[in-house]
N, C-alpha and C positions, 0 to 999 in steps of 0.2 A: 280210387276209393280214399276218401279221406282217413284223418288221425286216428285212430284207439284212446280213450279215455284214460288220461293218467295218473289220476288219481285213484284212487280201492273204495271211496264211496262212490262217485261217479260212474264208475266198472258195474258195480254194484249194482245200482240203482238202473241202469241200461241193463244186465241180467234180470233184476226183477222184471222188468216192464217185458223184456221179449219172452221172458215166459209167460206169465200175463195173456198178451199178445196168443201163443201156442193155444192156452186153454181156451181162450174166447173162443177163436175160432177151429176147436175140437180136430185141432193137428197132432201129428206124432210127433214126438219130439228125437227124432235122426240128425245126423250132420248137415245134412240139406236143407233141413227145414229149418233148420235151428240159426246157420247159417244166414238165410235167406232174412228172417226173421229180425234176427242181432242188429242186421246191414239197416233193415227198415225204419227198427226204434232208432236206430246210431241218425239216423237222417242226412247222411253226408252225401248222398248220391241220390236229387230228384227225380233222377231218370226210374232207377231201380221205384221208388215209391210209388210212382203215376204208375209203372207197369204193374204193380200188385193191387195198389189200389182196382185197377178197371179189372183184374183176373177174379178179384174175390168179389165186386158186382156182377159178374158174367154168370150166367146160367152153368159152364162148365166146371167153376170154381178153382178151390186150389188141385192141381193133377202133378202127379210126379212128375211125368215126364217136361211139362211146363217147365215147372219150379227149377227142373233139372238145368233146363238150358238157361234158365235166368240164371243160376248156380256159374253156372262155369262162365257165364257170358259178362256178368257182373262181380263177381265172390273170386273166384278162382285168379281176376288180376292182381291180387293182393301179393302183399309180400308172404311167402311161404313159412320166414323165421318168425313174423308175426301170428301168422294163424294158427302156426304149430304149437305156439306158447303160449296161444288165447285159448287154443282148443284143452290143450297140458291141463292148465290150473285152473278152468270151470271142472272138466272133469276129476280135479282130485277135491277142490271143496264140495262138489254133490255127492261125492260118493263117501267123503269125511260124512257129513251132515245127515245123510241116510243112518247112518251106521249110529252115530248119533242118539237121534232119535227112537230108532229101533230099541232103545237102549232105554228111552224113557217110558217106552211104552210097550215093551215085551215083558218086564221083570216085575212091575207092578198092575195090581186092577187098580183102572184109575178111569173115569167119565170122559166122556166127550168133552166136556167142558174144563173139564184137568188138562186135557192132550192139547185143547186151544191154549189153555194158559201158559202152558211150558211153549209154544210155539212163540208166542207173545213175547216170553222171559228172554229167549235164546235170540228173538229176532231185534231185541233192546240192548243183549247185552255188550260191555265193552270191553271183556276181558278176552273173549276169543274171537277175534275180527275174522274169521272165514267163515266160523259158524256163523255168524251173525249175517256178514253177505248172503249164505246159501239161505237160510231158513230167511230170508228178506226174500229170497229170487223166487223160491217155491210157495211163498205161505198163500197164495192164489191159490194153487193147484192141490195144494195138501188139506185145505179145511174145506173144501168139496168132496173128498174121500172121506171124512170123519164121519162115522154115524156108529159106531161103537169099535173099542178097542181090536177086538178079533182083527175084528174086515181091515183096521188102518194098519195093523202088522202086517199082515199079508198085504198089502199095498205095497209096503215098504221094502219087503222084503223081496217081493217082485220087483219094485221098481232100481234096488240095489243089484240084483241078477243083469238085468235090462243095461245100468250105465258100465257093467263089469264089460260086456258085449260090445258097447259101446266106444270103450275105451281099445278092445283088440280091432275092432272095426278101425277109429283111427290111428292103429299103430302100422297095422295093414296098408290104409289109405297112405300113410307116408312113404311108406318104400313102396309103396306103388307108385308115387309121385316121382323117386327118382328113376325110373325105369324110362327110356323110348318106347314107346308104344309100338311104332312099327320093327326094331330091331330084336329089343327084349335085352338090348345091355343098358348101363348107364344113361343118363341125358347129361344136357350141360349140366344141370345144379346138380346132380349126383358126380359129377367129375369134378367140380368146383369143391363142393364142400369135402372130395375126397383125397382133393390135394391140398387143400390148406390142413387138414387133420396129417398128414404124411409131409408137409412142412413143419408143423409147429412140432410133429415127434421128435424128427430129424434135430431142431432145432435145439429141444432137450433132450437129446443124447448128442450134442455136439460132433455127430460125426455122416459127413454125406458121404450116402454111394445108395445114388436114387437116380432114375433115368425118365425121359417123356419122351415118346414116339408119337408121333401126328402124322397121318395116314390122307392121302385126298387122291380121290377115285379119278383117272386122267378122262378127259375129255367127258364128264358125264351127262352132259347138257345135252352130249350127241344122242348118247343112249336113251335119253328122252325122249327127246325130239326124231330120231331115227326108230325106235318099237316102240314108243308110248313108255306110260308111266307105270305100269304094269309089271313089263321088264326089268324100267330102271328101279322099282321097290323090290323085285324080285334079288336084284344086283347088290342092293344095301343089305338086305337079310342073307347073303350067301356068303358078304364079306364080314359082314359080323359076326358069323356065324363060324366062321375058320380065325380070327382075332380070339374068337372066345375061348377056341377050343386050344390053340396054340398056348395060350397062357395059363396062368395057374397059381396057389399058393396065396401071396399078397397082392400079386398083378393085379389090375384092374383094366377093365375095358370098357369104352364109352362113345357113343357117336356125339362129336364136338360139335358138328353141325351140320347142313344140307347131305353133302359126300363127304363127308369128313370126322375120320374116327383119331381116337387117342389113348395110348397103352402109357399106363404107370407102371413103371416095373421098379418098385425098393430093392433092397439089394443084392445091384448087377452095376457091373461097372459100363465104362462109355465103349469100351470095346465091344463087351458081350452084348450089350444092348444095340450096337450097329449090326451083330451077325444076327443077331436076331429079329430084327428089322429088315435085312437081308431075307431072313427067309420067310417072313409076313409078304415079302412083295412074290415073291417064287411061287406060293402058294397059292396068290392072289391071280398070276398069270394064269391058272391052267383054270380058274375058273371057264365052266360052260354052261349055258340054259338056252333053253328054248320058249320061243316067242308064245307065249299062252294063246293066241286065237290061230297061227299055222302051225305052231309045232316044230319049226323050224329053226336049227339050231344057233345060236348068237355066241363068241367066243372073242376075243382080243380086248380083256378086261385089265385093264394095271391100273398103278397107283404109284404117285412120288411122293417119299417119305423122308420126313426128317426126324433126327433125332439130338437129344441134348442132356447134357447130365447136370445136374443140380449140383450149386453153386454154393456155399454155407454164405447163409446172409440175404440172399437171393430173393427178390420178393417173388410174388405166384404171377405178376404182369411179367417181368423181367425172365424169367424162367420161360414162361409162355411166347414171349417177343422170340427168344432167341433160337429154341424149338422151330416158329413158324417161318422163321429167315432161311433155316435149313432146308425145311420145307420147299418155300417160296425158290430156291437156286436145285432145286433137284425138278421143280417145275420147268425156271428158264432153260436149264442144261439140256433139256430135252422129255424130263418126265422119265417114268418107268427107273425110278432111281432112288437111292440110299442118299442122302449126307448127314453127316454127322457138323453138330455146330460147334462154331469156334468157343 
């Protein structure tokens, strides 16, 4: 998906027109839709416009579930610190400019034709550049609702409720984002961004004693390919599941990738955090399950692990490199094993 607009009239002026866009064609205005919408007016992606173009000629129209998988198919490859700060500050200028508004038209009686003019005044003016973007981005949607003061307060006042909802909707959506979906711990960008925040602490309180454990399930390719995938998801959520339960406090727990989890433990030093990595793998061994369509029970589950303790100064690649070397020689030695990095 191409650039974001960087300038605040240009932002601006792509907000007005995709809401615009919303009301013409008598959409809701959700993250999805909105979303989908943004992407369309932004034009950077012909693919995404041919496919909505032909969905909104189709007898079917727009349909959730549609939109849905265009959403994730198209939208979702985005950068996340992008979209989280695109999503941020449209919702705090509409729900400023709500509030706003309500303001010029709850405390006096004033015409329809008054309530257009202040919309007029606020959407010219140059003294408060957010109002002026947001009453630019809605003045579509808002002089459709006008037909005497009453009804347009209560518009407002619902429609302010409405982005309140909205706003817990995507605070939700984001820690939802950092979740695994199959595990229920961390994912990578949730271990990413929770060890550069547990770096730059460290950093400013000048004092390390922080440790990383990377976990990788031995031979798990077999367990695939020997009960199905069934099994081997069963094996990811049973190991993460005793990862989670073993740690605690500040710890943090995360699946790094495919078969492969990773414990943050702040402070514990490089010993404690080898015996205790020691006993993630002990734990890991007496794992057992049975094969979902016989029943039949499957057991000799391990893991070679390494461990590494943080370095003052250390970048998050560097830290990470030295971790998965440890890793990487508890593999060669044989697997089913501890090391601690140099």
């Amino acid at each position: 998906m191409g650039a974001y607009p960087k300038s605040q009239e240009k932002a601006g002026e792509i907000f007005r027109l995709t809401v615009a866009f919303l009301a013409k064609h008598e959409l809701i205005i959700n993250p999805v839709n909105f979303s989908i919408a943004y992407h369309y007016v932004l034009g950077e992606d012909p693919a995404l416009n041919a496919r909505l173009d032909e969905l909104l000629k189709s007898d079917k129209g727009w349909q959730e579930e549609t939109v849905g998988k265009l959403f994730r198919h198209y939208v979702c490859n985005c950068d996340e610190a992008v979209l989280r700060d695109l999503r941020e500050e449209l919702m705090d200028i509409v729900a400023h400019t709500l509030g706003t508004m309500i303001d010029l038209t709850g405390k006096t009686s004033i015409t329809n034709e008054k309530i257009k003019t202040h919309i007029d005044t606020l959407a010219e003016s140059n003294r408060i550049e957010s109002v002026m973007q947001a009453v630019s981005s809605i003045i579509s949607e808002t002089r459709s609702l006008v037909t005497e003061t009453n009804q347009f307060e209560t518009q407002l006042l619902n429609s302010t409720d409405e982005v309140e909802k909205l706003k817990e909707e995507l605070s939700y959506a984001r820690q939802e984002a950092m979740l695994d979906p199959l595990t229920g711990v961390m994912n990578r960008r949730g271990f990413d961004q929770t060890l550069a925040s547990m770096i730059s602490e460290i950093d400013q309180q000048h004092t390390a004693n922080f440790c990383l454990v990377l976990i990788d399930i031995d031979k798990f390719k077999e367990v695939n390919d020997n009960h199905g995938h069934l099994l081997g998801d069963k094996v990811l959520r049973a190991v993460a599941e005793l990862l989670n339960r073993h740690t605690k406090g500040k710890d943090a727990c995360a699946r790094f990738g495919g078969d492969e989890f990773a414990i943050l433990l702040p402070d514990i030093g490089s010993n404690n955090a080898r015996n205790l990595a020691e006993h993630f793998r002990t734990v890991i061994e007496k794992i057992v399950l049975k094969r979902p369509n016989t029943g039949s029970v499957v057991g000799g589950i391990s893991a070679s692990i390494g461990v590494a303790a943080f370095r003052m100064g250390e970048s998050c690649e560097d830290f990470l490199n030295r971790c998965d070397q440890a890793l990487y020689r508890s593999k060669s030695l044989g697997r089913n094993r501890v090391t601690l990095a140099d």
